[in-house]
N, C-alpha and C positions, 0 to 999 in steps of 0.2 A: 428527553431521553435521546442515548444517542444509539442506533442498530447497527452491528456493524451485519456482514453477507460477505459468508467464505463460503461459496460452493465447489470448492476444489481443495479443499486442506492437505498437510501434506505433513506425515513424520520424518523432521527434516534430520539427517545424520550427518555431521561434516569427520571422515576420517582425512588421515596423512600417509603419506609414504614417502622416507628419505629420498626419494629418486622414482619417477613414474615411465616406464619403460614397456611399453605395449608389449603386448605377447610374451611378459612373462610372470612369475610367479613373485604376487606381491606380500606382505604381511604388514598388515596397516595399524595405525594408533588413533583411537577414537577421541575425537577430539571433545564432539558435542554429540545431542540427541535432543531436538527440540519439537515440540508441537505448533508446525507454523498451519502457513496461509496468511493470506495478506490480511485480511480482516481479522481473524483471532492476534496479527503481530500488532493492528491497529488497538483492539481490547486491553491487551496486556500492556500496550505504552499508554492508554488512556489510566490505565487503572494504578500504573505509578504515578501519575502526575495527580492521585486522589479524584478523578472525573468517569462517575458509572456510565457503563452502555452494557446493552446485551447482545451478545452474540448467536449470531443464527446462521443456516447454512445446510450441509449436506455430511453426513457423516455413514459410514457402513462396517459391519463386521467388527473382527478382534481389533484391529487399529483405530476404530472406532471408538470402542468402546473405552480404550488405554486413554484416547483424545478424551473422551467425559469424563473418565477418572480424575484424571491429569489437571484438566481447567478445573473444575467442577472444586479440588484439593487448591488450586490455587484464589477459589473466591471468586469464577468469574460466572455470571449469570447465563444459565446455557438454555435456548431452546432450538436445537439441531432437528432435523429431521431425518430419520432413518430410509438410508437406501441400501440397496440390494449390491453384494461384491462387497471391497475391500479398500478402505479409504489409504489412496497412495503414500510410497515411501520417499523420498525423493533424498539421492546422494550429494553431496558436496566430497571433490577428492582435493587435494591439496599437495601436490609436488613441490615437497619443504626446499628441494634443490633451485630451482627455480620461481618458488613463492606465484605459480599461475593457480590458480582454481578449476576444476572438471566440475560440471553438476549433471546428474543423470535423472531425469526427472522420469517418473510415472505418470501414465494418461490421468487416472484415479477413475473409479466406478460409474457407469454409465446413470444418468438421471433419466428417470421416466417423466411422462406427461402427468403422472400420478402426484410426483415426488415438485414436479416445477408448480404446479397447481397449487401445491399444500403452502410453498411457497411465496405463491401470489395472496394467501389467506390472511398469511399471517401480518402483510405489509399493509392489506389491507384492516384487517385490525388491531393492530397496533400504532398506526400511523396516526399522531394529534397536532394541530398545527405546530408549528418552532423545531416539533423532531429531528434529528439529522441521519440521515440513511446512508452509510459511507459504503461503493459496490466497488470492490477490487478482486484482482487477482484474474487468473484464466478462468475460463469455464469448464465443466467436466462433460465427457463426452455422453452427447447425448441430448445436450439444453440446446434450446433453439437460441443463434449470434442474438438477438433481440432479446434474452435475458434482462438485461441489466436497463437495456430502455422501455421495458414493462414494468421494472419495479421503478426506475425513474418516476415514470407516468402516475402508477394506480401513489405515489407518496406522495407527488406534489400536488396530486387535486387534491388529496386530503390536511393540504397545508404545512406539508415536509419538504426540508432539503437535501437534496441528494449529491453528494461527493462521486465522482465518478475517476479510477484510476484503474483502465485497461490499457488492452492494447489491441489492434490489428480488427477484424470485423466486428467485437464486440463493442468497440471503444469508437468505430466511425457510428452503429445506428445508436449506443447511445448518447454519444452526441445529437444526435438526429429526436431523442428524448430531450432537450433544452436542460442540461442537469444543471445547478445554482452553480458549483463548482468544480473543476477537474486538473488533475494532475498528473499527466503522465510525464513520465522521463524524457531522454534526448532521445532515444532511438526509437521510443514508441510516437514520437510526439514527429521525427522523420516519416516514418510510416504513415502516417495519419493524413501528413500536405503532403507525400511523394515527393520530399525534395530531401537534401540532407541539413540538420537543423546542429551548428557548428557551433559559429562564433557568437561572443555575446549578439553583434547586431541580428543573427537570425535567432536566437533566443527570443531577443526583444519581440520582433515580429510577429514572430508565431506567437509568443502570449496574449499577444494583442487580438491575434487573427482566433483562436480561442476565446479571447472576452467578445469578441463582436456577435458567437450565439447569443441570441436571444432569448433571457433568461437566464444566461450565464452570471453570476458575480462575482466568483473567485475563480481564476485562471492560474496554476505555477506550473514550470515547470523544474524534476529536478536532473542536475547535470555530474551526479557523481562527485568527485575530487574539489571540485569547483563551484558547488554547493548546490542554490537552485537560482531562477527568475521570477516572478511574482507581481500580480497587477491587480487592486480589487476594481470593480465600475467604480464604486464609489469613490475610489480617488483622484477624479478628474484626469484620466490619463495616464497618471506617473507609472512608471515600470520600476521597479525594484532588483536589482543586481544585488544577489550576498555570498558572498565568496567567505567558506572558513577559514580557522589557521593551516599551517601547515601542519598535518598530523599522520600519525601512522596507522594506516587505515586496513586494520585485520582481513575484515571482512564484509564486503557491504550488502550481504543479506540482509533484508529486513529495515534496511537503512531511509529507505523510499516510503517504506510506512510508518516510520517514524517520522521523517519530515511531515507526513499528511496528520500526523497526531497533532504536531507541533504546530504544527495550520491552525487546525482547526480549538486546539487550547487559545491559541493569542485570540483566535474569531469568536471566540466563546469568553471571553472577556473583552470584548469589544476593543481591541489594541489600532492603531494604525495599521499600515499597510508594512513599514519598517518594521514594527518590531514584532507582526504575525512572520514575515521572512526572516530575522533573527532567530526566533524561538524554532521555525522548521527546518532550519540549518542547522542551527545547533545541538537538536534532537535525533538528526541523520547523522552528523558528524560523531557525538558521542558514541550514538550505536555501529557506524562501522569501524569505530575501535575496538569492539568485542569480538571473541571469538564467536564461532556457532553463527545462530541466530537469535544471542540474547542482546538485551535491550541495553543503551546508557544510562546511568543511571543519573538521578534526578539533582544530585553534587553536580556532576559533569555536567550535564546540560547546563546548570547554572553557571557556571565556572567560564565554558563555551558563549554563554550567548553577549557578553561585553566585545570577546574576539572577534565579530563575524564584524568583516567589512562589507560597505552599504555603500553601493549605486546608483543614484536615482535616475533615471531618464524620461524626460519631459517629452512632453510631445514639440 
C-alpha cells in the first residue's frame, strides 16, 4: 500500500484579473477551485494512473469537512485526523497582462501534541513491510521540524519506504531520518547544501550528494521548465538528465507531485532509472499544462513520455 501525509492541505483557488495593479479595486474570474496539498495531489495522480493509496493527514472545520466530501465523492480512501481551527485556503492570482502568478497562502490550523501523536499511531499501524510512505508538503503550525523524520523512523523499522519531498528544517532532519528516497526541487534542494544549485553540473552533484545518505535509494531532483535529474544507488552511479518538450506550461502547481507520482509508478514496476525519469517528467510536464491544480491526464502523459530527452552521466 502506498500512504500518502498531507498535514497542511490547502483549498487551493486560482482566480485572474486582466491587469494586477496594487491598491486598487479588482473584479477577478475564477479560474479553478481545487482540494490540494502535496500528498492528496500525490493520491489523486496515483489514482489516475489506476495505483491505490490512502490518504492521511490533518484536516479541521467547514473546509475540512467540503476536503471529505470532496475526496471521499471522488473515490479516494480517507483516514484524516481531526484538528481544531480551519483547514487553510490558499490563493493563486494571475495577472492575464503579464502571465506572472501571485500565491497567497494561509498558515492552516495549528496541530496539537494530541493530534501529532494520533499521527504517529496510525504509521505505526499500518506500516507492513514493501509499504511506501510518501511525506510532503510544509508543516502546519504547531508540529514539531522533526515531523516527518519520526514518521521516517517509526515506517522504516517496520519495513516501509519513505519518500520524502520538503523543504527548509523539515527537509534537513528528515534527511537526518535516512528516507529510501527524496525529492526536492532546485530551490529547496539550494537551501538544503547552502549553495545555489543551477546548472545541469550542480544538479548532477547535488543528486549524488543526496544518494550518498545512507539508506537513501532514490535521489531526484525537479527543476521546473527543464524537467528533473535522477539517480537510483542501484544504478551504479549513472545520473539521469530528462529535459521535456517545449510546451506551454499554464501552471506548475501540483507539477512536483506529479513528477514524484510518476517516480514512484515506473519504481513500482521495477523500470530502469531512464525510464522511472521519463515517466516523472512527463507527469510534471503534462500537469503543468493545466490550469488550476488539476492533474495531466493519462493520453498526455503517454503521448509526453516518447518526447523527454535523456542524459546519462556516468561517473
Amino acid at each position: 500500500m502506498i500512504y500518502t501525509v498531507t498535514v497542511n492541505p490547502t483549498l487551493d483557488k486560482t482566480w485572474a484579473v486582466p491587469e494586477l495593479r496594487p491598491g486598487e479595486f479588482h473584479r477577478c474570474r475564477v479560474i479553478s477551485e481545487d482540494m490540494a496539498g502535496k500528498g492528496i495531489n500525490v493520491s489523486q495522480a496515483l489514482q489516475l494512473l489506476g495505483i491505490p493509496s490512502k490518504t492521511l493527514g490533518f484536516l479541521g472545520g467547514h473546509t475540512g469537512q467540503v476536503f471529505r466530501d470532496g475526496l471521499t465523492a471522488l473515490g479516494l480512501d480517507l483516514d484524516f485526523i481531526e484538528v481544531g481551527g480551519e483547514t487553510r485556503q490558499n490563493i493563486t492570482l494571475l495577472d492575464e497582462k503579464t502571465g506572472l502568478y501571485t500565491k497567497l497562502n494561509e498558515p492552516g490550523p495549528t496541530a496539537k501534541p494530541e493530534h501529532i501523536d494520533a499521527l504517529y499511531r496510525q504509521v505505526e499501524t499500518y506500516t507492513q513491510p514493501g509499504d511506501i510512505w510518501v511525506l510532503s508538503g510544509s508543516l502546519p503550525p504547531g508540529a514539531p521540524i522533526d515531523l516527518y523524520a519520526q514518521i521516517i523512523r517509526r515506517a522504516q523499522e517496520r519495513g516501509g519506504r519513505a519518500f520524502l519531498d520538503s523543504s527548509g528544517e523539515a527537509m534537513q532532519a528528515g534527511m537526518r531520518a535516512r528516507p529510501f528516497g527524496v525529492k526536492p526541487n532546485s530551490d529547496e534542494a539550494s537551501e538544503f547544501f547552502g549553495e545555489k544549485i543551477a546548472s545541469d553540473d550542480d544538479h548532477v552533484r547535488a543528486v549524488r550528494r543526496l544518494l550518498q545518505t545512507d539508506g537513501t535509494e532514490v535521489a531526484a531532483i525537479t527543476r521546473g521548465e527543464d524537467g528533473l535529474v535522477l539517480a537510483l544507488k542501484s544504478d551504479s552511479g549513472r545520473v539521469i538528465i530528462a529535459r521535456p518538450p517545449a510546451v506551454e506550461a499554464i501552471n506548475p502547481v501540483a507539477a512536483g507531485d506529479s513528477a514524484m507520482t510518476g517516480m514512484l509508478w515506473g519504481l513500482l514496476e521495477g523500470c530502469d532509472a531512464v525510464e522511472v525519469a521519463r515517466r516523472a517528467t512527463a507527469f510534471g510536464t503534462a500537469t503543468a499544462m493545466q490550469p488550476g491544480s488539476r492533474l495531466g491526464s493519462r493520453s498526455l502523459i503517454e503521448e509526453l513520455i516518447p518526447q523527454i530527452q535523456i542524459t546519462a552521466i556516468h561517473r
